[in-house]
C-alpha positions, 0 to 999 in steps of 0.5 A: 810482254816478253823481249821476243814479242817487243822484237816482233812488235817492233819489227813490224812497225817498222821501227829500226831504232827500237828493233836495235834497242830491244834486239840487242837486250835480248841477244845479251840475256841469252849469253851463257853466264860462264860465257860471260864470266871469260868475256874479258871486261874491257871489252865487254864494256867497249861493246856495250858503248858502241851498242849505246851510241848508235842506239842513241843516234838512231832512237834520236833520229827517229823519234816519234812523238804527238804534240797534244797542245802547245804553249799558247804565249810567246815566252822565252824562259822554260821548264822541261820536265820528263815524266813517266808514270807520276802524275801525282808528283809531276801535278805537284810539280807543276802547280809550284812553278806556276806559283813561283815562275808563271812567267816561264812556260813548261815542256812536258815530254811524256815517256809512254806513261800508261794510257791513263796516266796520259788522259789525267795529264791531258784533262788537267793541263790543257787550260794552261797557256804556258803549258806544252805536252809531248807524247812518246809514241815508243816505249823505251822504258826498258833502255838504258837511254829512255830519260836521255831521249826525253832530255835531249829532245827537249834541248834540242826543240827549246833551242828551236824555239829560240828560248833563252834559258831551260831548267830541267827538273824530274818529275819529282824535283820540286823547287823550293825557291825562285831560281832567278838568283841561279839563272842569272850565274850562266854566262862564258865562264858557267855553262851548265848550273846542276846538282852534283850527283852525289847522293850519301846517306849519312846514317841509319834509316831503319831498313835504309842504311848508311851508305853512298847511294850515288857518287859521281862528284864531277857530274851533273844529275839530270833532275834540276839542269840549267841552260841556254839551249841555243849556245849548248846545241851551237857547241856541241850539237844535236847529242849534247848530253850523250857520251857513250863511255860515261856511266849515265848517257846524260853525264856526257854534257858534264864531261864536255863542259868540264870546267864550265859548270856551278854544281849544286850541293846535296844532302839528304833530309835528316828524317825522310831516307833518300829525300835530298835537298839541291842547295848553293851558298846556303839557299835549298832551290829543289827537293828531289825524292827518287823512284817516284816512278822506277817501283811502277809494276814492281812487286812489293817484295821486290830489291831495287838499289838494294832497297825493298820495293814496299820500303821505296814506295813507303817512301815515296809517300812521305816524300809527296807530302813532304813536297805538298807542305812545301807547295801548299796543298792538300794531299792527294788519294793516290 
């Protein structure tokens, strides 16, 4: 679907908040790229934040999603997971905190994934008690801010929940351990527990080659987060995450809790590229893959991050059944 057609399409729902986010895209790809060469940087970088923040207050205030089913116990401890387009990572994902913390429920907050996607979630989730599924009726997978939405969301309906504490993970985050240890470190003093998002590739994989695949030591990245979400919405209020001057929206939270955060250290797997462990004083809590989903309707040949589309999904597949050893279960045909 071209960006003129999203436009319209937006438009005519009546949807100020994605016509904003679709509209501004577009209007920036038809810039003249010797036009944009002169546009001084700075400001360029001022535009484009302002862009994010009123985007981001808009999209929030105007969100719409369906509430499929609900959690059916009365339970205060939560996982959040946003997911879009890997339900066979998010079912992985899910089928260990069961194992692990069935005394927690579990928010997902699907991001538009394909209609297909949605029905298999819907078959194989509804029997759950402790399980909530939310439905983005708009499809932001193009924003810069589409996880952040799903993100806030979530904070901001667990705090109305009046859950004590959330753990966020990304779909294709898979806990190693029970987290009770860590949970048990928030307090005054440790607002936000997370994996510092710094991920090195510390040699040669084949076509992966050694390199800083992510370095912004003194933040959080989003997929493993813990938090009370009451006391971060009575701090800093309904956009707690957003910070339009960082480089992810969702490092706002880092850069307003400062020094009030117990980060996690990472590492990557000595023989998968890419897989990388969340570990404190010496215990690995979670495994993260990446790109479970962000290859979706990519063509093979691909350059994402500089790494080959077929070599990320190659990839993915050695990551799921590195995962799928670790929950205990038989690989899936996917």
């Amino acid at each position: 679907m071209s960006s003129r057609t999203l436009i319209l399409k937006a438009a005519k729902q009546r949807n100020v908040a994605l016509y904003m986010l679709q509209k501004f895209q577009y209007l920036s790809n038809q810039i003249p790229k010797p036009i944009k060469k002169i546009i001084p940087k700075l400001l360029k970088s001022q535009i484009k934040s302002i862009i994010k923040k009123q985007t981001f207050s808009k999209v929030l205030n105007e969100i719409d999603v369906d509430i499929v089913f609900s959690c059916k116990k009365k339970i205060s401890k939560a996982f959040g997971i946003v997911h879009w387009n890997a339900v066979d990572f998010l079912l992985l994902n899910i089928e260990q905190l069961e194992k692990l913390h069935p005394e927690s429920k579990i928010y997902i907050f699907d991001n538009r994934s394909a209609e297909s996607q949605l029905r298999l979630l819907n078959n194989k989730l509804k029997e759950y008690e402790n399980i909530t599924l939310i439905s983005n009726k708009n499809d932001y997978s193009n924003s810069l801010i589409n996880h952040t939405i799903g993100l806030q969301y979530l904070i901001n309906h667990s705090a109305n929940q009046n859950d004590d504490v959330i753990v966020f993970l990304d779909q294709d985050c898979i806990v190693n351990i029970k987290l009770d240890s860590l949970i048990s470190k928030l307090n005054a003093n440790n607002l936000l527990i997370g994996a510092r998002d710094v991920v090195e590739i510390p040699k040669d994989y084949g076509l992966i080659k050694k390199r800083m695949l992510r370095n912004y030591p003194g933040k959080v990245h989003a997929s493993f987060m813990i938090m009370q979400p009451a006391k971060i919405c009575e701090m800093l209020g309904k956009r707690s995450l957003f910070d339009r001057k960082t480089f992810e929206p969702y490092h706002g939270i880092s850069k307003k809790l400062n020094n009030k955060i117990i980060f996690l250290d990472t590492k990557v797997h000595d023989e998968i590229p890419l897989l990388t462990s969340y570990s404190y004083e010496n215990k690995i809590y979670a495994w993260h893959s990446w790109y479970s989903s962000r290859t979706t309707r990519m063509n093979e040949n691909y350059i994402l991050d500089g790494i080959s589309v077929r070599e990320l999904k190659k990839i993915r597949r050695q990551s799921y059944e590195f995962m799928a050893q670790i929950v205990g279960k038989k690989l899936l045909n996917t």
